[in-house]
mmCIF file of the N, C-alpha and C atoms, coordinates in Angstrom:
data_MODEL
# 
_entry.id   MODEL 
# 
loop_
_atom_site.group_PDB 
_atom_site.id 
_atom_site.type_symbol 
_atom_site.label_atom_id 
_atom_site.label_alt_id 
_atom_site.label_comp_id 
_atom_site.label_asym_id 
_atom_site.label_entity_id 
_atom_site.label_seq_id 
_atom_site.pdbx_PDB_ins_code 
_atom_site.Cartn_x 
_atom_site.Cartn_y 
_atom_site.Cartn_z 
_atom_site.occupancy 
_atom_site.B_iso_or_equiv 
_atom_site.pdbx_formal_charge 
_atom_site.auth_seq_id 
_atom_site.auth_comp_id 
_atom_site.auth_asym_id 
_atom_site.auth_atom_id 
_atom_site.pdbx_PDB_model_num 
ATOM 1   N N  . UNK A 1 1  ? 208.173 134.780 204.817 1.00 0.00 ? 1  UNK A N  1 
ATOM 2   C CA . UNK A 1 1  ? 209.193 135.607 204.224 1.00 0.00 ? 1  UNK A CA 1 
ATOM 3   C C  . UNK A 1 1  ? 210.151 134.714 203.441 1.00 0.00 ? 1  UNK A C  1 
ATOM 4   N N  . UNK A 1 2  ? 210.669 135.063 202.338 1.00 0.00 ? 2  UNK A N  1 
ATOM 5   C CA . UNK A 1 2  ? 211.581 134.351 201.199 1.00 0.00 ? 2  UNK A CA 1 
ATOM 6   C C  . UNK A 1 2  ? 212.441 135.154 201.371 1.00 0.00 ? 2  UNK A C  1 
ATOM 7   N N  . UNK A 1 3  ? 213.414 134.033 201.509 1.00 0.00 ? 3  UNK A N  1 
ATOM 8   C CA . UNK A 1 3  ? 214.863 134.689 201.613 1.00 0.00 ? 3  UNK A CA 1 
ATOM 9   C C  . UNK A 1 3  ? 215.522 134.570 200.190 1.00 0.00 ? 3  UNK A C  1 
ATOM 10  N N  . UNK A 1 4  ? 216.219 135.328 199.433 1.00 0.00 ? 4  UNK A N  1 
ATOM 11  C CA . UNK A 1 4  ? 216.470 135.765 197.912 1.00 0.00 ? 4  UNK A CA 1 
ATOM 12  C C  . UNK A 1 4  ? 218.774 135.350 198.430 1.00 0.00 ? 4  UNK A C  1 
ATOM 13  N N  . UNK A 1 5  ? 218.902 134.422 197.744 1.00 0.00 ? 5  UNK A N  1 
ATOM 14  C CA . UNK A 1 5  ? 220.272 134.434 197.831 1.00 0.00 ? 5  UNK A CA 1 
ATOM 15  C C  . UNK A 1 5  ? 221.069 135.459 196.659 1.00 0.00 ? 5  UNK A C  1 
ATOM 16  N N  . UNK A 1 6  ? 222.139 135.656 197.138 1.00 0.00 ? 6  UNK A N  1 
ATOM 17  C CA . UNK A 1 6  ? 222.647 136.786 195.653 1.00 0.00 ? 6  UNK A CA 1 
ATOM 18  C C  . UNK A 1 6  ? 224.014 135.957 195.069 1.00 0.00 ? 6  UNK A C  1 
ATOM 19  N N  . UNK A 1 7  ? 224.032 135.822 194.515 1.00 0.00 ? 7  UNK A N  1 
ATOM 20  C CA . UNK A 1 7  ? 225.230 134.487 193.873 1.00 0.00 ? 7  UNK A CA 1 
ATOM 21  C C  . UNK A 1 7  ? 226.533 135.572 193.845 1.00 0.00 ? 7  UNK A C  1 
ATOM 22  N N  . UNK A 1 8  ? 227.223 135.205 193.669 1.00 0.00 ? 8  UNK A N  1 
ATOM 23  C CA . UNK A 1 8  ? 228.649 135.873 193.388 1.00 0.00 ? 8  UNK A CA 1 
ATOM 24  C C  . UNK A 1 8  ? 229.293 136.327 192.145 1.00 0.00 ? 8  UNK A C  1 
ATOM 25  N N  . UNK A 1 9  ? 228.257 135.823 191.113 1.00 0.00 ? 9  UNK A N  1 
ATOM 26  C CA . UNK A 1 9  ? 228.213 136.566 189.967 1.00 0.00 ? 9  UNK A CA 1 
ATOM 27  C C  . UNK A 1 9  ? 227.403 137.170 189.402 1.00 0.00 ? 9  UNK A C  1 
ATOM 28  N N  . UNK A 1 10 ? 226.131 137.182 189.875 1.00 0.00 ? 10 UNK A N  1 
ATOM 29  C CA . UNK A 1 10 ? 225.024 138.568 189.685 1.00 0.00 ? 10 UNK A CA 1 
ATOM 30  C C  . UNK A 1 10 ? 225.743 139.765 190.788 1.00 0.00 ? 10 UNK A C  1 
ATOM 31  N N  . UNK A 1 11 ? 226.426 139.744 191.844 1.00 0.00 ? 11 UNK A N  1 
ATOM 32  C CA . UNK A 1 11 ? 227.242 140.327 192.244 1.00 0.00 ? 11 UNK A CA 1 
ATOM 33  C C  . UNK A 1 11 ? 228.263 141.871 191.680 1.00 0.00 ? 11 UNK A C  1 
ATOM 34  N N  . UNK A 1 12 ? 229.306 140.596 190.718 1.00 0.00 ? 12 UNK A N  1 
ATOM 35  C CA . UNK A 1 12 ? 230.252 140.930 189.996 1.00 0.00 ? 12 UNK A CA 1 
ATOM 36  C C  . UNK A 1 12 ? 229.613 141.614 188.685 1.00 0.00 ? 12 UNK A C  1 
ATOM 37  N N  . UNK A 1 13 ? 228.722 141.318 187.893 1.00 0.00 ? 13 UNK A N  1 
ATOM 38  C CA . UNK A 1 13 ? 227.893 141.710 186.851 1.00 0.00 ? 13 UNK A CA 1 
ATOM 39  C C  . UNK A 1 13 ? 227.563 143.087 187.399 1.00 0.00 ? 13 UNK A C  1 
ATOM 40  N N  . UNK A 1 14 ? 226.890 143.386 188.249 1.00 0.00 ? 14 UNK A N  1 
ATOM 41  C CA . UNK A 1 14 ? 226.354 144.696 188.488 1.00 0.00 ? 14 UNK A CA 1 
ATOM 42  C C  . UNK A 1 14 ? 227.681 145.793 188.998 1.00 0.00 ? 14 UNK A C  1 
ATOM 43  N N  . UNK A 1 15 ? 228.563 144.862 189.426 1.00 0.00 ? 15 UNK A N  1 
ATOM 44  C CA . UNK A 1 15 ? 229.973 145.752 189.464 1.00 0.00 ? 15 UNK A CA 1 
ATOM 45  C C  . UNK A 1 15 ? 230.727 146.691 188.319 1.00 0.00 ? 15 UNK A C  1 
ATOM 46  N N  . UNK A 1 16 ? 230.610 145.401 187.729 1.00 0.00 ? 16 UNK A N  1 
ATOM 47  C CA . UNK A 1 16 ? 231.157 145.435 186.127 1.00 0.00 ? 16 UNK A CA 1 
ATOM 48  C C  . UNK A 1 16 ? 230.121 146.486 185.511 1.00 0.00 ? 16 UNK A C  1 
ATOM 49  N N  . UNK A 1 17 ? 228.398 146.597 185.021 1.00 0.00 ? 17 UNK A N  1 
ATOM 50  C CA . UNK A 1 17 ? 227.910 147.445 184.841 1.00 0.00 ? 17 UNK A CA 1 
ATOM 51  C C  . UNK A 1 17 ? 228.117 149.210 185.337 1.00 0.00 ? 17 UNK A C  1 
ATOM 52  N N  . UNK A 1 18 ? 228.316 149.162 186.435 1.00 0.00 ? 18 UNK A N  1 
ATOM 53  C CA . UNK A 1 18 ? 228.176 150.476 187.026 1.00 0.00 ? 18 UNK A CA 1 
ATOM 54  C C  . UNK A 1 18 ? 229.755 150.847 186.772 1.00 0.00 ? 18 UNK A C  1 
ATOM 55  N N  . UNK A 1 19 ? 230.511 150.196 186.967 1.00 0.00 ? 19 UNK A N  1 
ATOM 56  C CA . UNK A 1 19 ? 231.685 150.736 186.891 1.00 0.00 ? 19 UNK A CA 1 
ATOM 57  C C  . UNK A 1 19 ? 232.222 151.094 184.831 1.00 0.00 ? 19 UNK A C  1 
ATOM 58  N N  . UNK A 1 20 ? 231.195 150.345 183.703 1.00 0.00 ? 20 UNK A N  1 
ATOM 59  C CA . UNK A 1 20 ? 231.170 150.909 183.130 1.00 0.00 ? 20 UNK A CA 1 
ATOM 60  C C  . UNK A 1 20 ? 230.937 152.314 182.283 1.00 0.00 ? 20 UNK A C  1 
ATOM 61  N N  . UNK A 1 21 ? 229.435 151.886 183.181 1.00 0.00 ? 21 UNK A N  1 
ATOM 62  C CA . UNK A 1 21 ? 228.569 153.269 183.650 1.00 0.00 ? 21 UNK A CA 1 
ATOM 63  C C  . UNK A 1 21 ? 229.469 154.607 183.789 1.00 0.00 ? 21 UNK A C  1 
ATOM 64  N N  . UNK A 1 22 ? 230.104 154.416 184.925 1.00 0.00 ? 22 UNK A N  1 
ATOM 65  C CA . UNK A 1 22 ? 231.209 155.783 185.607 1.00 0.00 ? 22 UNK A CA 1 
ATOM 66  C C  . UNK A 1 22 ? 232.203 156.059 184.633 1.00 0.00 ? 22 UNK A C  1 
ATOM 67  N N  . UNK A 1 23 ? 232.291 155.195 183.886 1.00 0.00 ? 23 UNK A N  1 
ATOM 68  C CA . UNK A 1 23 ? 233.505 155.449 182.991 1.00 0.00 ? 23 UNK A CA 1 
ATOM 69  C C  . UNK A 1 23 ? 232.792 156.434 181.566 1.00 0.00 ? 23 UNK A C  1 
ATOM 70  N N  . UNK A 1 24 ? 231.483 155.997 181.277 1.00 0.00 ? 24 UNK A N  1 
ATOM 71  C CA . UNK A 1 24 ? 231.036 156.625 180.006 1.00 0.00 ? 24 UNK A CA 1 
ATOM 72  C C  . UNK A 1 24 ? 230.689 157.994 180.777 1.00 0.00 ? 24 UNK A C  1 
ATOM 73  N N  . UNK A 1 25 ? 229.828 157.971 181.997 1.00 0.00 ? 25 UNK A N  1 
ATOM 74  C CA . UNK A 1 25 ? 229.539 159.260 182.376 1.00 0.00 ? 25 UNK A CA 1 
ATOM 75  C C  . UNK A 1 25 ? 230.977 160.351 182.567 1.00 0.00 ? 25 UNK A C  1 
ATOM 76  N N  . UNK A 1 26 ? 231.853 160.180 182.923 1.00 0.00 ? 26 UNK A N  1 
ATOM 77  C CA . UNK A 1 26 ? 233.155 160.754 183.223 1.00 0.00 ? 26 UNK A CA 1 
ATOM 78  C C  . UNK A 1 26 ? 233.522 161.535 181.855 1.00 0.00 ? 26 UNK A C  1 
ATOM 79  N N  . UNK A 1 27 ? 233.157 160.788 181.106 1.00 0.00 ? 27 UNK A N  1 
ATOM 80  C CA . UNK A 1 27 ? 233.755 161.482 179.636 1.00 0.00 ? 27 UNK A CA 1 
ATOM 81  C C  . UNK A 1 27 ? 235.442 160.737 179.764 1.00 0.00 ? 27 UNK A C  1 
ATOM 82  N N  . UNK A 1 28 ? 235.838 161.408 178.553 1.00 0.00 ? 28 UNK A N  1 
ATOM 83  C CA . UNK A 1 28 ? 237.026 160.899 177.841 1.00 0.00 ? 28 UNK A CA 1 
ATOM 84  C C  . UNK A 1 28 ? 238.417 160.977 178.894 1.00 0.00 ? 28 UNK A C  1 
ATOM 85  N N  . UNK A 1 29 ? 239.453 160.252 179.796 1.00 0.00 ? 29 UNK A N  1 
ATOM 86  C CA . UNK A 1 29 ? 240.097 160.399 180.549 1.00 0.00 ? 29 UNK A CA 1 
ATOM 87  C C  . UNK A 1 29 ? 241.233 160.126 179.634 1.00 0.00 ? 29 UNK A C  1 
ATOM 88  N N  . UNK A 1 30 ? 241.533 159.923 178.325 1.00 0.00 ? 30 UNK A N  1 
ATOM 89  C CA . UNK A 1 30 ? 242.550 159.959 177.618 1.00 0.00 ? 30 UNK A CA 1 
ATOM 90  C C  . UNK A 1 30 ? 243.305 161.241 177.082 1.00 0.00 ? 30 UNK A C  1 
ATOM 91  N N  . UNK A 1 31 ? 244.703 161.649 177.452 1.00 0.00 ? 31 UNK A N  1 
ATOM 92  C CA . UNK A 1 31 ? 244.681 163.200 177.344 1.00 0.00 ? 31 UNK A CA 1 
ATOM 93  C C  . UNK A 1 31 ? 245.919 162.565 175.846 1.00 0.00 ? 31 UNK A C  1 
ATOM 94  N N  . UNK A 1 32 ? 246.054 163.459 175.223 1.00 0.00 ? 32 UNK A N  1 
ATOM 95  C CA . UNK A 1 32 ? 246.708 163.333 173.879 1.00 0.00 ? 32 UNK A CA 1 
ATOM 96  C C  . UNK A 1 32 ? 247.896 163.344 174.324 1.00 0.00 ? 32 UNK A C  1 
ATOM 97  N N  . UNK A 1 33 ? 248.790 161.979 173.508 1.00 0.00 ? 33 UNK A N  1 
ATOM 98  C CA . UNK A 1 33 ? 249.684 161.705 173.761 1.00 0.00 ? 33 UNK A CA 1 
ATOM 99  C C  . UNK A 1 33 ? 250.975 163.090 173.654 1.00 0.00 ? 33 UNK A C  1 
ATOM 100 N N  . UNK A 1 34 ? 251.943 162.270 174.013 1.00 0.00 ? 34 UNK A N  1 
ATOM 101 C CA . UNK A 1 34 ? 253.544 163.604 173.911 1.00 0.00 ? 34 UNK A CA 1 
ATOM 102 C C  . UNK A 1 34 ? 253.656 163.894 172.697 1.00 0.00 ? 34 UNK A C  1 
ATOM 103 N N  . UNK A 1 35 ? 254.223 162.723 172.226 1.00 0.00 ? 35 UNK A N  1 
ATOM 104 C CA . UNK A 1 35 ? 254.467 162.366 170.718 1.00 0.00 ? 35 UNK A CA 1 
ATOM 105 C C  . UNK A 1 35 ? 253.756 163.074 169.696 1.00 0.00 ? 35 UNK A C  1 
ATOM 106 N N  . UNK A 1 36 ? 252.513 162.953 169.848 1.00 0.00 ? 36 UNK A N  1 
ATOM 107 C CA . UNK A 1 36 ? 251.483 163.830 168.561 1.00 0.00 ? 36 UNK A CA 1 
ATOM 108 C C  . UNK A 1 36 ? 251.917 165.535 168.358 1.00 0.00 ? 36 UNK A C  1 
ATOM 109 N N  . UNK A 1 37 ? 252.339 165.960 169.097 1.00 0.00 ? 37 UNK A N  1 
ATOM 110 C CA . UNK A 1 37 ? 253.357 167.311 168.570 1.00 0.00 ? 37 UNK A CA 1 
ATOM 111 C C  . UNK A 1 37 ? 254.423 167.511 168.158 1.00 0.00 ? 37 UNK A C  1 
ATOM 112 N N  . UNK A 1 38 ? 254.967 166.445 168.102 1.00 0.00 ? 38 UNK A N  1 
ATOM 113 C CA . UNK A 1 38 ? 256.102 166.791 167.163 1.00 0.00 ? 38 UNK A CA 1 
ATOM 114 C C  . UNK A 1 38 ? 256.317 166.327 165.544 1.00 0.00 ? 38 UNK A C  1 
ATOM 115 N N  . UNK A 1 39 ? 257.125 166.849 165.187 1.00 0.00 ? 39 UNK A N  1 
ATOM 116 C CA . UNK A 1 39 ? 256.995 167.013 163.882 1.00 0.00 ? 39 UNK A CA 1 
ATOM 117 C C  . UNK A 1 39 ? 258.281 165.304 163.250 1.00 0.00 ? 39 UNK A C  1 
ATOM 118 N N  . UNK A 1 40 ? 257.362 164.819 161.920 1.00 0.00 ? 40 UNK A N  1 
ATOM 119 C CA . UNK A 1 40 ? 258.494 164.142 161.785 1.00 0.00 ? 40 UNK A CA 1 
ATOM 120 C C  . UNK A 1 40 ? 259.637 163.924 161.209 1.00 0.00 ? 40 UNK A C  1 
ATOM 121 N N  . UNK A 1 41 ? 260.281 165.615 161.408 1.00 0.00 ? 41 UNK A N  1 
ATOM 122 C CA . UNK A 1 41 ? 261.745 165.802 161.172 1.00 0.00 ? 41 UNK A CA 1 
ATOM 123 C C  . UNK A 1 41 ? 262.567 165.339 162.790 1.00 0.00 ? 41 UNK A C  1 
ATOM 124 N N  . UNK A 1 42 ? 261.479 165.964 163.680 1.00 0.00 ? 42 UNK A N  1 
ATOM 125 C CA . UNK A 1 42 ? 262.400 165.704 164.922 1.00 0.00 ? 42 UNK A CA 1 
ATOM 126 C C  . UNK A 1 42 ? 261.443 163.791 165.273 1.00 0.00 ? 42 UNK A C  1 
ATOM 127 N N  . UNK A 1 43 ? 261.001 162.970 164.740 1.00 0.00 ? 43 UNK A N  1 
ATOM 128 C CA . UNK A 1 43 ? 261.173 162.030 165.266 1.00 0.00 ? 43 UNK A CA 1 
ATOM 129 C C  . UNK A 1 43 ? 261.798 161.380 164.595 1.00 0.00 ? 43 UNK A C  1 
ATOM 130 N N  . UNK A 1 44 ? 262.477 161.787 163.700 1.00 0.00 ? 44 UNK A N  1 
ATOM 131 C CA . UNK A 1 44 ? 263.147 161.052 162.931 1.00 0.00 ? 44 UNK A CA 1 
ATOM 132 C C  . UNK A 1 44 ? 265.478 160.990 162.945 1.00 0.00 ? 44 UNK A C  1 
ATOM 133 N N  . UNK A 1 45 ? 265.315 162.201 164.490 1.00 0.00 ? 45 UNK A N  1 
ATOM 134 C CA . UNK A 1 45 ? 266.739 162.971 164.492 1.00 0.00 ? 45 UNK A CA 1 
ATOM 135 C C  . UNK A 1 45 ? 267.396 162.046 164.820 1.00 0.00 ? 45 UNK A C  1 
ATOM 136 N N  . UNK A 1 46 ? 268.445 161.917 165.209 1.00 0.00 ? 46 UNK A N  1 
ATOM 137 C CA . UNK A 1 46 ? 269.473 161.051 165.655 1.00 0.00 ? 46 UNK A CA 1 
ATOM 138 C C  . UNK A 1 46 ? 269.469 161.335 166.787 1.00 0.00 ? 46 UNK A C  1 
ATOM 139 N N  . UNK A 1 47 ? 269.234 160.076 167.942 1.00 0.00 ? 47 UNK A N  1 
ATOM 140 C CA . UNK A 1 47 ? 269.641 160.529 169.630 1.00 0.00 ? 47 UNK A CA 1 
ATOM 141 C C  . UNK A 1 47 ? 270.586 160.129 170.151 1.00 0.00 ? 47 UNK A C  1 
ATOM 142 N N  . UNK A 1 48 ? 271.424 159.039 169.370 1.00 0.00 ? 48 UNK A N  1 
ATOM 143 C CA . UNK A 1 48 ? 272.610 158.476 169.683 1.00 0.00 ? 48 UNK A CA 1 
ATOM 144 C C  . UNK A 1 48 ? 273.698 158.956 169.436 1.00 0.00 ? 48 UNK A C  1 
ATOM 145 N N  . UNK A 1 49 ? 274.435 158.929 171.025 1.00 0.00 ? 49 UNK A N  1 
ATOM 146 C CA . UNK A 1 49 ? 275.961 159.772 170.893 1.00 0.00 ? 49 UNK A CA 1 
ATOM 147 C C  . UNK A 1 49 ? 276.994 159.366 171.187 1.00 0.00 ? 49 UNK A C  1 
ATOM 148 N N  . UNK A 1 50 ? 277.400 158.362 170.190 1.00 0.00 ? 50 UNK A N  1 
ATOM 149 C CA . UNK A 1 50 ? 278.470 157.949 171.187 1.00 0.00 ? 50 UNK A CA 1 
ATOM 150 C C  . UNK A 1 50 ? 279.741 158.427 172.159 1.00 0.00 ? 50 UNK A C  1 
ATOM 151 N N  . UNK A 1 51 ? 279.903 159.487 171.849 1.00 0.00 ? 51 UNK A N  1 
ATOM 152 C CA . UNK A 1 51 ? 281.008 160.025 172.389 1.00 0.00 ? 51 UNK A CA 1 
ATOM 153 C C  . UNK A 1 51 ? 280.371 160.881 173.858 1.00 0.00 ? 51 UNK A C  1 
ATOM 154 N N  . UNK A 1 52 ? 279.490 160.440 174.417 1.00 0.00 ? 52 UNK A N  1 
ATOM 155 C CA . UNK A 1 52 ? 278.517 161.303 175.201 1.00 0.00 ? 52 UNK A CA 1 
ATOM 156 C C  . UNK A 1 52 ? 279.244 160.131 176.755 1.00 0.00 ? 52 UNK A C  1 
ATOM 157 N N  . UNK A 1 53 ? 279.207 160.626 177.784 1.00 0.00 ? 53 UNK A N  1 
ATOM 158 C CA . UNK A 1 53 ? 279.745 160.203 178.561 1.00 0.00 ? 53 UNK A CA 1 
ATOM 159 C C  . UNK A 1 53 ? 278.979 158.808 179.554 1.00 0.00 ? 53 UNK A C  1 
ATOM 160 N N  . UNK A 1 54 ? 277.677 158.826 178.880 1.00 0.00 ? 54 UNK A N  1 
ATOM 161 C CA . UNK A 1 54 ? 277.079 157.656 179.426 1.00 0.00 ? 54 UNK A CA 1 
ATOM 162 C C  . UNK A 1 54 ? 277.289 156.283 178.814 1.00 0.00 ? 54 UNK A C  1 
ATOM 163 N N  . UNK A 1 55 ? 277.429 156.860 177.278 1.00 0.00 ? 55 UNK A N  1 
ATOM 164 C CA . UNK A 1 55 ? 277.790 155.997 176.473 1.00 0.00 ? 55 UNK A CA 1 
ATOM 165 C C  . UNK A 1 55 ? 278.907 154.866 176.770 1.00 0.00 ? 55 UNK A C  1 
ATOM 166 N N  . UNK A 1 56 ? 279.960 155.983 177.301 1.00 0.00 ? 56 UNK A N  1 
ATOM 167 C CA . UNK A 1 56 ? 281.384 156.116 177.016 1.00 0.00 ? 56 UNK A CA 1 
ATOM 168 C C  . UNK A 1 56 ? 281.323 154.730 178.892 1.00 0.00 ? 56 UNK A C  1 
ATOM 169 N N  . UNK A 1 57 ? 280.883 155.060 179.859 1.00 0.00 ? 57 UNK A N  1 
ATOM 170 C CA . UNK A 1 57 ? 280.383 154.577 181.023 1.00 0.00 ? 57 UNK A CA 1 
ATOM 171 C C  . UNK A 1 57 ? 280.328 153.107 180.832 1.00 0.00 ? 57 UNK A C  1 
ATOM 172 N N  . UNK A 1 58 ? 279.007 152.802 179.742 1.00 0.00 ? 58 UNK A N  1 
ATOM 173 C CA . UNK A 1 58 ? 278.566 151.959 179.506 1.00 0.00 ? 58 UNK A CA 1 
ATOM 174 C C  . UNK A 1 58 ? 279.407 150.598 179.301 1.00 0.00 ? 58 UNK A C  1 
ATOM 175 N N  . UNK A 1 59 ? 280.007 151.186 178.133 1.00 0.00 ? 59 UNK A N  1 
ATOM 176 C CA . UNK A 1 59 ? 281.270 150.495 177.420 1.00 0.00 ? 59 UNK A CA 1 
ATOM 177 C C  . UNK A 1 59 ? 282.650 149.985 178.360 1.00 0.00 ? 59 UNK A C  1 
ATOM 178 N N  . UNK A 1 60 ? 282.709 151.610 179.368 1.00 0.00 ? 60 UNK A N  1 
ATOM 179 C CA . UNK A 1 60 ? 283.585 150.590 180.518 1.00 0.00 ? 60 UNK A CA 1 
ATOM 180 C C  . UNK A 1 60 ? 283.348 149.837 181.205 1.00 0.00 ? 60 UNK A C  1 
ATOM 181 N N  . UNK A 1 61 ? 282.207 149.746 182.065 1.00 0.00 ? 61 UNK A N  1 
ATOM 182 C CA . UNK A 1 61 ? 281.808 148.914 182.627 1.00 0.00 ? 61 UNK A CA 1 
ATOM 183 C C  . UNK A 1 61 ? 281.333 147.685 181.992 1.00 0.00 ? 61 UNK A C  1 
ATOM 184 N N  . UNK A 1 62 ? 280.992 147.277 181.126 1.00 0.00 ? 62 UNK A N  1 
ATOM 185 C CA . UNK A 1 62 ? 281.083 146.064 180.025 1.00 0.00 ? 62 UNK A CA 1 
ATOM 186 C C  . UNK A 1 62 ? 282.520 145.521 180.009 1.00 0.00 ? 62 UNK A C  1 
ATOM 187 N N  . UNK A 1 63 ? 283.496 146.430 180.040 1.00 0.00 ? 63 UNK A N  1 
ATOM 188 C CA . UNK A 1 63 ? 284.574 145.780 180.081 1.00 0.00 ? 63 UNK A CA 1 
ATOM 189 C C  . UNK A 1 63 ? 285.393 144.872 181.036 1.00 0.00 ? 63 UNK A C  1 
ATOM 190 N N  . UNK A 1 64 ? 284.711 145.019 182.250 1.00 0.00 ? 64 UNK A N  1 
ATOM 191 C CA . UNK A 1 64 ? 285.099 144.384 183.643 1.00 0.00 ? 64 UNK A CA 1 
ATOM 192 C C  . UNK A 1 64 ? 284.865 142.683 183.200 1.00 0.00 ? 64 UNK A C  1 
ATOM 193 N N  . UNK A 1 65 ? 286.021 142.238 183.838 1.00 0.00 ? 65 UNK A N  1 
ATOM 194 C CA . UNK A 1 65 ? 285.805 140.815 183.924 1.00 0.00 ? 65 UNK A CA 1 
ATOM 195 C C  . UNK A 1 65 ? 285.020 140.058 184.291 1.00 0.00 ? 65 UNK A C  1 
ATOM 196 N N  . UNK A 1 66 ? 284.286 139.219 184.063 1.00 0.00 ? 66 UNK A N  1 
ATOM 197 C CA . UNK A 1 66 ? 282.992 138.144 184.499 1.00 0.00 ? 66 UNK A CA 1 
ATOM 198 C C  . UNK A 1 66 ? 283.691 137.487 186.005 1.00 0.00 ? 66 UNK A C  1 
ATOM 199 N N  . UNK A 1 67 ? 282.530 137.022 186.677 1.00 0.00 ? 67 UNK A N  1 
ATOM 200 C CA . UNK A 1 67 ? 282.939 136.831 188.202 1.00 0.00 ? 67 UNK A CA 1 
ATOM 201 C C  . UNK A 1 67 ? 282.885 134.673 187.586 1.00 0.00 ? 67 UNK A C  1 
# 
């Protein structure tokens, strides 16, 4: 009887195969991004407010003295 060693990268190779495999059989797992529905009037709007209270947060706390 012959004993057949299996190396650790004929291993990994057949990993790598099948797990390609599962991926083509699965079909497409990419679902269409957010972004692609909107129009580019609204990606183009203004989101910045300064007078908006996080803003306003921000700016105070920046103002605290360094330790």
């Amino acid at each position: 009887m012959t004993k057949k060693t299996v190396r650790r990268r004929e291993v990994l190779q057949v990993l790598g195969a099948s797990a390609g495999v599962a991926v083509t059989v699965s079909g497409p797992l990419v679902e269409k991004a957010a972004a692609d529905g909107i129009s580019d009037e609204e990606k183009r709007k203004a989101r910045y407010q300064a007078d908006s209270s996080e803003v306003q947060n921000f700016y105070r706390v920046n103002r605290y003295p360094s330790k």
